[in-house]
N, C-alpha and C positions, 0 to 999 in steps of 0.2 A: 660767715664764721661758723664753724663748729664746735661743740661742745655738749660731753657728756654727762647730763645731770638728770635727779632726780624727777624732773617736772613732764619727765618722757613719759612716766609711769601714767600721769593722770593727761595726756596730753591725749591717746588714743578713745580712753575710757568716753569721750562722745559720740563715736558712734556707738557702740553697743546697744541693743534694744533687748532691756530688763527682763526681770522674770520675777515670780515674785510668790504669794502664800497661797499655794493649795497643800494638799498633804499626800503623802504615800497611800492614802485610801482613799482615794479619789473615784468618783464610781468608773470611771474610763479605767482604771487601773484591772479591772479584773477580763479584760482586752475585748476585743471584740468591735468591728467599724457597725454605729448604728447609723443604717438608713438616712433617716434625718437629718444626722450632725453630716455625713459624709455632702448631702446635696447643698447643705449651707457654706460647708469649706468650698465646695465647687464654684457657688452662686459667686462666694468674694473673691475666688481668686479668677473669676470671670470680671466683676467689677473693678477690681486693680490692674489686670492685664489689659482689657480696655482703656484706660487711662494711660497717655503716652506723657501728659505732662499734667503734675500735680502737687500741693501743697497739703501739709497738716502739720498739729499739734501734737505731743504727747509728753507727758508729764508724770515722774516718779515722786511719789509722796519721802519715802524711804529709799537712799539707794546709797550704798559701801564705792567712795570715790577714795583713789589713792591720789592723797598730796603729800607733796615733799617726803614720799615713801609711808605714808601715813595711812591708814583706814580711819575713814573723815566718812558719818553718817552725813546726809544733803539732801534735800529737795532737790529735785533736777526739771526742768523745761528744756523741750528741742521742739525748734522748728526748722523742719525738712522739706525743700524743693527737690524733685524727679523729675529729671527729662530722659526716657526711657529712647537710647539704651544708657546710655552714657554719661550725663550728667545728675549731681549729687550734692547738695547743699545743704550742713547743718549749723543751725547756731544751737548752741547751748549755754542756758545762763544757770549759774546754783551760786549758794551762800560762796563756794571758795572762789569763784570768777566765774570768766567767760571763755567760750571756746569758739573756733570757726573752723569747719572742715569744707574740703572743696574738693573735687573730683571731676575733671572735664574731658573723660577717655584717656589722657594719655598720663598723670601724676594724681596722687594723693597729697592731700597738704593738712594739714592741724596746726591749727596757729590757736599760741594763750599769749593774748595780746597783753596782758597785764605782766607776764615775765618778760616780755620781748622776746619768746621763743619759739620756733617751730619744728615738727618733725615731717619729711617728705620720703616718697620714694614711687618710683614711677612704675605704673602697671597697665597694662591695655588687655584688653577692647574697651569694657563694660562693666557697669557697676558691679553682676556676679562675679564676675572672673576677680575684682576689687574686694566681695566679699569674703570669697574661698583665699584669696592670695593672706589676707591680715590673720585670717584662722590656722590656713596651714606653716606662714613664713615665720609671724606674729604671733601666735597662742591667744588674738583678742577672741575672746566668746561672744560671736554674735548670733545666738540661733533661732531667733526670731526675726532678724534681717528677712530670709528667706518668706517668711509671713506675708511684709510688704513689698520689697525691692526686688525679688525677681521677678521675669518677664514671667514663669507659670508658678504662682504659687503654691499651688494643690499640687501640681507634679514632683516640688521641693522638699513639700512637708509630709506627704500622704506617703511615701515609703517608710519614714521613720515611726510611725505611729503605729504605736501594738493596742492601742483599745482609744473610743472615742466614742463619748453616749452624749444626746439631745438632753437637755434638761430643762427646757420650755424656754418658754418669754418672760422677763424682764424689764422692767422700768430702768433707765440711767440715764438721770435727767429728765425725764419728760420723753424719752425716745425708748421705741417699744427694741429691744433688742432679742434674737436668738442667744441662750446661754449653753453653751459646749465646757462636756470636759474631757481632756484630752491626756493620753499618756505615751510616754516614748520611754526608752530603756531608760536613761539614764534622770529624768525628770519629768513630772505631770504637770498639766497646768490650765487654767478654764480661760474660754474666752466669749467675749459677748461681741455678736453681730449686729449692726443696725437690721431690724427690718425693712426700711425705707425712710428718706426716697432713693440710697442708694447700700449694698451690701456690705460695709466699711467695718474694720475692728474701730470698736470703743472700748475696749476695757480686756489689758490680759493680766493677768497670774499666775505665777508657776512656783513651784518648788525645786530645786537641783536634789537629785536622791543620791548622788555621788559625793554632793558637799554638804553636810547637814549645817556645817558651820556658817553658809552665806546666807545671809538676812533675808527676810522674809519683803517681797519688793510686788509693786502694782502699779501698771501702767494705763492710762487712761487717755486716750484717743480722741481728738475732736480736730475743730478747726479745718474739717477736709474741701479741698477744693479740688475739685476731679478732672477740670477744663482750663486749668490754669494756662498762661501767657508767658513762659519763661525767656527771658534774652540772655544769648550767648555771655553777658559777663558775669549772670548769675553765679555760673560755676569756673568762674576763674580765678585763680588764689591769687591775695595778694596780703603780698608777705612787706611789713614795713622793709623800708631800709635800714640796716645795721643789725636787722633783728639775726639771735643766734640758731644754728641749727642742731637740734639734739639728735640722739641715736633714738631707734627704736629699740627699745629692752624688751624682754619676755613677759607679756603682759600674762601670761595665764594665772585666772583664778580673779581675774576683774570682773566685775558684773558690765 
């Protein structure tokens, strides 16, 4: 069954990977790649491109969800499975519900189990081609996807970047981290590396310098499992029966 209703709006908003409070003066903002920060983007997008199948956490203290055409402040959790190239698994839980997205090379699916709804639409090969397809079809704003889910992460993000400075080590948690900040035309944003035992984001932030109006948001990284064991029905959507199908609308401007 199809049907076009409001619940489309917040129905995509799970994937999205946040951004959140640095500011326009950000030391990377006055441009320039420093040494340093450059070899540590390189280390992690060595340690994620090595990982063909993996698991983690991350978590928005603050994040602007649209419900029932709404901006509804929420805590957000997701937990995301990768089977590189092609499979993709997120659940997200927050105060307005729960979400489940599926991706298995050949369809997208978002299911909010609590409406009995879904939005689908089918795209191949691979998770990129699934992230460029939502951005350019869609208007979803995902541009820290690129961070984790592409197969070269540095080759994703390192053209966009007009200044990027080392700013030492870090405590978060009890885990020593590299602290990076980073700027692109349109928004800055700092990010912390594990030092070890493996080169993982734990903590990003960003600013939008195009939208002053979008909340100030921080995402915080754990739970990674790098050697993870996924089976094939990880990423297979399943949609109840009877549940309805909504349109994708014009998400731009969702975090």
């Amino acid at each position: 069954m199809r049907c076009a209703v409001p619940v489309a709006t917040a129905l995509l908003a799970g994937l999205s990977f946040l951004t959140g409070c640095t500011t326009p003066s950000s030391p990377a903002a006055a441009g320039g790649i420093d040494p340093q920060a450059d070899r540590c983007l390189r280390e992690m997008s060595r340690t994620l491109a090595s990982a063909r199948q993996f698991t983690f956490r991350y978590r928005v203290q603050s994040e602007l969800l649209l419900v029932e055409g709404r901006p509804v402040p929420a805590a957000t959790e997701r937990r995301v499975a990768v089977r590189r190239p092609d499979g993709l698994a997120i659940t997200l839980t927050s105060a307005a519900g729960r979400r489940q997205i599926w991706f298995d090379g050949r369809r997208f699916v978002n299911l909010d189990p609590a409406r009995n709804a879904y939005a689908r639409f089918d795209v191949q090969p691979n998770i990129e081609e699934l992230c460029l397809t939502l951005s350019r079809d869609y208007h979803v704003d995902t541009p820290f996807v690129r961070l984790i889910l592409f197969a070269d992460p540095y080759g994703a993000i390192r053209p966009r970047l007009q200044g990027a400075r080392y700013l030492g080590t870090e405590s978060l948690g009890g885990q020593m981290c590299h602290h990076l900040a980073l700027a692109e035309p349109t928004r800055t944003w700092e990010l912390w590396i594990a030092t070890r035992p493996a080169a993982v984001p734990r903590r990003l932030t960003a600013r939008f310098l195009d939208d002053p109006q979008r909340p100030a948001l921080e995402a915080e990284f754990d739970d990674w499992n790098l050697s993870a064991q996924l089976a094939d029905d990880r990423f297979e959507p399943r949609v109840p029966a009877g549940a309805y199908e909504v349109e994708l609308v014009d998400l731009a401007g969702v975090p």
